[in-house]
Structures are given as C-alpha cells and as structure tokens.
C-alpha positions, 0 to 999 in steps of 0.5 A, a space after each residue: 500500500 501507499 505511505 500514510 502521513 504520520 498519524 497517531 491512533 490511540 485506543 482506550 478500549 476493553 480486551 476482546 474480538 472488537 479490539 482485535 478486529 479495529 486493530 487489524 483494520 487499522 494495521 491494514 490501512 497502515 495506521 499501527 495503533 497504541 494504547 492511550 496511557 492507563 493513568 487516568 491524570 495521564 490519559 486526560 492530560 492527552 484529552 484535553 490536549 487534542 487541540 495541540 495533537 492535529 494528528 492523533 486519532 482517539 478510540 475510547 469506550 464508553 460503556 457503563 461498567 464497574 471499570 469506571 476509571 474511563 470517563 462517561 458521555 459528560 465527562 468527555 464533554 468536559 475533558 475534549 476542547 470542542 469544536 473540529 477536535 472532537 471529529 478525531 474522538 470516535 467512542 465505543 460501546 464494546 463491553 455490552 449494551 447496544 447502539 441506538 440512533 438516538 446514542 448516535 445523534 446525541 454523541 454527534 450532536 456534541 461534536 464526536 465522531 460517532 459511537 460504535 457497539 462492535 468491530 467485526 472480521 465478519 462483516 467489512 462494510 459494516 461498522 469497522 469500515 465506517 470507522 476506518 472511513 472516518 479516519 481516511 476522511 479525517 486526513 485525506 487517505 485513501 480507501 479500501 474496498 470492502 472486499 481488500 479489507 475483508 482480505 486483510 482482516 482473514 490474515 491478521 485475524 483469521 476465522 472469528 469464533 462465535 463466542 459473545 452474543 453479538 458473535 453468535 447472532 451474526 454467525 446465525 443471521 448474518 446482522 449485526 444486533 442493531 439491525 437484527 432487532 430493526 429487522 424483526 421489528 417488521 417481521 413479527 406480530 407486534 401490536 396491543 394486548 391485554 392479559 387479565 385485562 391489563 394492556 400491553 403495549 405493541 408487544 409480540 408472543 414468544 411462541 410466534 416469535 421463535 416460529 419466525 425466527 427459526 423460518 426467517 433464519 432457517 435455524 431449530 427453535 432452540 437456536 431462535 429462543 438462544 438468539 432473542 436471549 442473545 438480544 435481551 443481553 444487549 438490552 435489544 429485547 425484553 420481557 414486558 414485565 422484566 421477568 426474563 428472556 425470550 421463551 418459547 412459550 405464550 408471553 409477551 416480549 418487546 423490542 428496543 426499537 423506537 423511531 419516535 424515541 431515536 428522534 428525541 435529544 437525549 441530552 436535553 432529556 437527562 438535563 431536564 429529567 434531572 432538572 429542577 422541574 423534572 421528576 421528584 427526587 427526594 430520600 426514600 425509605 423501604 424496609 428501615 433502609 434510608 436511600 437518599 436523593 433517588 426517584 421511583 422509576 414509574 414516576 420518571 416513566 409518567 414525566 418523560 409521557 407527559 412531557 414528550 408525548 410518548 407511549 409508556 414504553 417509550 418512555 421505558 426506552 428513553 430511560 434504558 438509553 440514558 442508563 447505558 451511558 451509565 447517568 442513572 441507575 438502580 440504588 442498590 445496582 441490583 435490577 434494570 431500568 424498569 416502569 416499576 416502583 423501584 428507586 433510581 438515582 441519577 449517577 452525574 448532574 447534567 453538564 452546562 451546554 450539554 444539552 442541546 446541538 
C-alpha cells in the first residue's frame, strides 16, 4: 500500500474480538495503533490536549461498567476542547449494551465522531469500515474496498469464533444486533394486548416469535429462543414485565426499537429529567433502609409521557438509553431500568451546554 502521513491512533478500549478486529483494520490501512496511557491524570492530560495533537486519532469506550476509571458521555464533554477536535474522538460501546440512533445523534450532536457497539472480521462494510472511513476522511487517505479489507482482516485475524452474543447472532443471521432487532421489528406480530385485562403495549408472543425466527433464519427453535436471549443481553429485547428472556412459550416480549424515541435529544432529556422541574427526587425509605436523593422509576416513566408525548414504553426506552451511558441507575445496582416502583438515582448532574446541538 501507499505511505500514510504520520498519524497517531490511540485506543482506550476493553480486551476482546472488537479490539482485535479495529486493530487489524487499522494495521491494514497502515495506521499501527497504541494504547492511550492507563493513568487516568495521564490519559486526560492527552484529552484535553487534542487541540495541540492535529494528528492523533482517539478510540475510547464508553460503556457503563464497574471499570469506571474511563470517563462517561459528560465527562468527555468536559475533558475534549470542542469544536473540529472532537471529529478525531470516535467512542465505543464494546463491553455490552447496544447502539441506538438516538446514542448516535446525541454523541454527534456534541461534536464526536460517532459511537460504535462492535468491530467485526465478519462483516467489512459494516461498522469497522465506517470507522476506518472516518479516519481516511479525517486526513485525506485513501480507501479500501470492502472486499481488500475483508482480505486483510482473514490474515491478521483469521476465522472469528462465535463466542459473545453479538458473535453468535451474526454467525446465525448474518446482522449485526442493531439491525437484527430493526429487522424483526417488521417481521413479527407486534401490536396491543391485554392479559387479565391489563394492556400491553405493541408487544409480540414468544411462541410466534421463535416460529419466525427459526423460518426467517432457517435455524431449530432452540437456536431462535438462544438468539432473542442473545438480544435481551444487549438490552435489544425484553420481557414486558422484566421477568426474563425470550421463551418459547405464550408471553409477551418487546423490542428496543423506537423511531419516535431515536428522534428525541437525549441530552436535553437527562438535563431536564434531572432538572429542577423534572421528576421528584427526594430520600426514600423501604424496609428501615434510608436511600437518599433517588426517584421511583414509574414516576420518571409518567414525566418523560407527559412531557414528550410518548407511549409508556417509550418512555421505558428513553430511560434504558440514558442508563447505558451509565447517568442513572438502580440504588442498590441490583435490577434494570424498569416502569416499576423501584428507586433510581441519577449517577452525574447534567453538564452546562450539554444539552442541546
């Protein structure tokens, strides 16, 4: 291949076949890659510098795990100068989790580059290339075709191996998550039900989704339940009442699919949910047990209904894709975001400026 001008790229990303895929992309397109520092003084000392570094490219993930010494959607915010800089920030969402269109506009509405669930050998026009594309535009390279890519990618990496959900859906369908669930999303029976007269909004049957499924991929049945499961691992897929993953069986299931939600400004919502005129907070009390400054998770499923006309599972949603930047989360980390009486707490205050575009 050509020579590439002398540019740095610097990875803060979590161990795993993602990585591994990114790094054998960016071998291929002759841009070796090292490790932003471990110390965390060190590793923002490099943020913050970006300004100084026109030639440095950054991967960092931002997941919401118990590795919290990488910085979060607002810390990011606070730490990269704004302005074109920011277009050389490209963040990851690789430790679990999915992408949402509505996580995508928020982080380029802040002015990074964008926000990626996974890199695949698998799949050379997918997101990997997008990645890549963004760095070739950045300076000026010049591409590859997917096809040179996906050649390079079998001799750096070889073969993947279906390992981790996202492995294993797109060994078995092709797709990656995103793109499975907005698939299914118009193949299954997916409207409003009741069940003792309680309603369930736009849901689907586990039992009539593993039917399509194992039709649609061509799989037995147990691979279809093993592959919603899968998708209710990345949050993609759940059950209406949070008991469980998909079942073969007569329960309603939904998916995390939401154009009307992907349309919304999450920032502005976190700023306002977490606002003085959002939803109550207070310290709350159950069984002795004092949990200070949190709110009950029906209550901020009521504000963000009222507020922004959404349908209550809608509303379920805003909350799940806030939560995965990791600015809320149960008091005792013990169950998801749920429509439910149990206590939430807000884990950063919205940053001045963060809000809007």
């Amino acid at each position: 291949m050509a020579s590439t001008p002398k540019i740095s790229v610097l990875l803060d990303l979590p161990a795993g076949a993602s990585r591994s895929a990114l790094r054998a992309g960016l071998m291929a397109s002759n841009l070796p890659p090292t490790d932003l520092p471990i110390d965390r003084h060190q590793r923002d000392t490099v943020l913050r510098g970006l300004a100084d570094r026109d030639d440095t490219v950054v991967f960092i993930d931002i997941s919401h795990s118990a590795d919290s010494n990488r910085p979060g959607i607002l810390e990011l915010d606070a730490l990269v100068p704004k302005g074109p800089i920011r277009r050389r920030v490209f963040l990851t969402r690789l430790e679990g989790g999915h992408v949402s269109l509505a996580d995508r506009h928020w982080v380029q509405s802040l002015g990074f580059s964008d926000i990626f669930p996974e890199f695949s050998t698998a799949d050379s026009a997918g997101w990997l290339r997008q990645a890549l594309e963004g760095i070739h535009t950045l300076f000026s390279l010049p591409t590859m075709a997917p096809a040179e890519l996906a050649r390079y990618l079998g001799a750096l990496v070889g073969e993947a191996k279906a390992a981790t959900p996202r492995d294993r859906l797109r060994h078995l369908t092709g797709l990656s998550a995103e793109a499975l669930a907005q698939k299914l999303s118009g193949l299954l029976d997916i409207r409003d039900r009741s069940y003792r007269l309680k309603p369930y909004l736009q849901c689907f049957v586990g039992k009539e989704a593993t039917a399509v499924i194992a039709r649609t991929f061509d799989c037995s049945d147990s691979q279809a339940v093993s592959l919603g499961q899968d998708l209710g691992t990345l949050g993609l897929l759940v059950h209406v009442a949070h008991g469980h993953g998909l079942q073969n069986e007569n329960l309603f299931f939904r998916l995390a699919v939401s154009d009307a939600v992907d349309r919304l400004n999450l920032g502005k919502i976190h700023a306002e949910l977490s606002g003085k005129h959002g939803v109550a907070v207070a310290d709350r009390s159950y069984l002795g047990k004092v949990y200070p400054v949190c709110w009950i998770g029906s209550e901020a499923v009521d504000w963000l209904v009222a507020r922004y006309q959404l349908a209550r599972h809608e509303a379920w949603m805003v909350l799940q894709r806030l939560a995965q930047f990791g600015l809320l989360e149960h008091v005792l980390q013990e169950h998801d975001i749920q429509d439910s009486e149990y206590y939430y707490r807000f884990t950063r205050p919205a940053a001045a400026g963060v809000a809007n575009p």
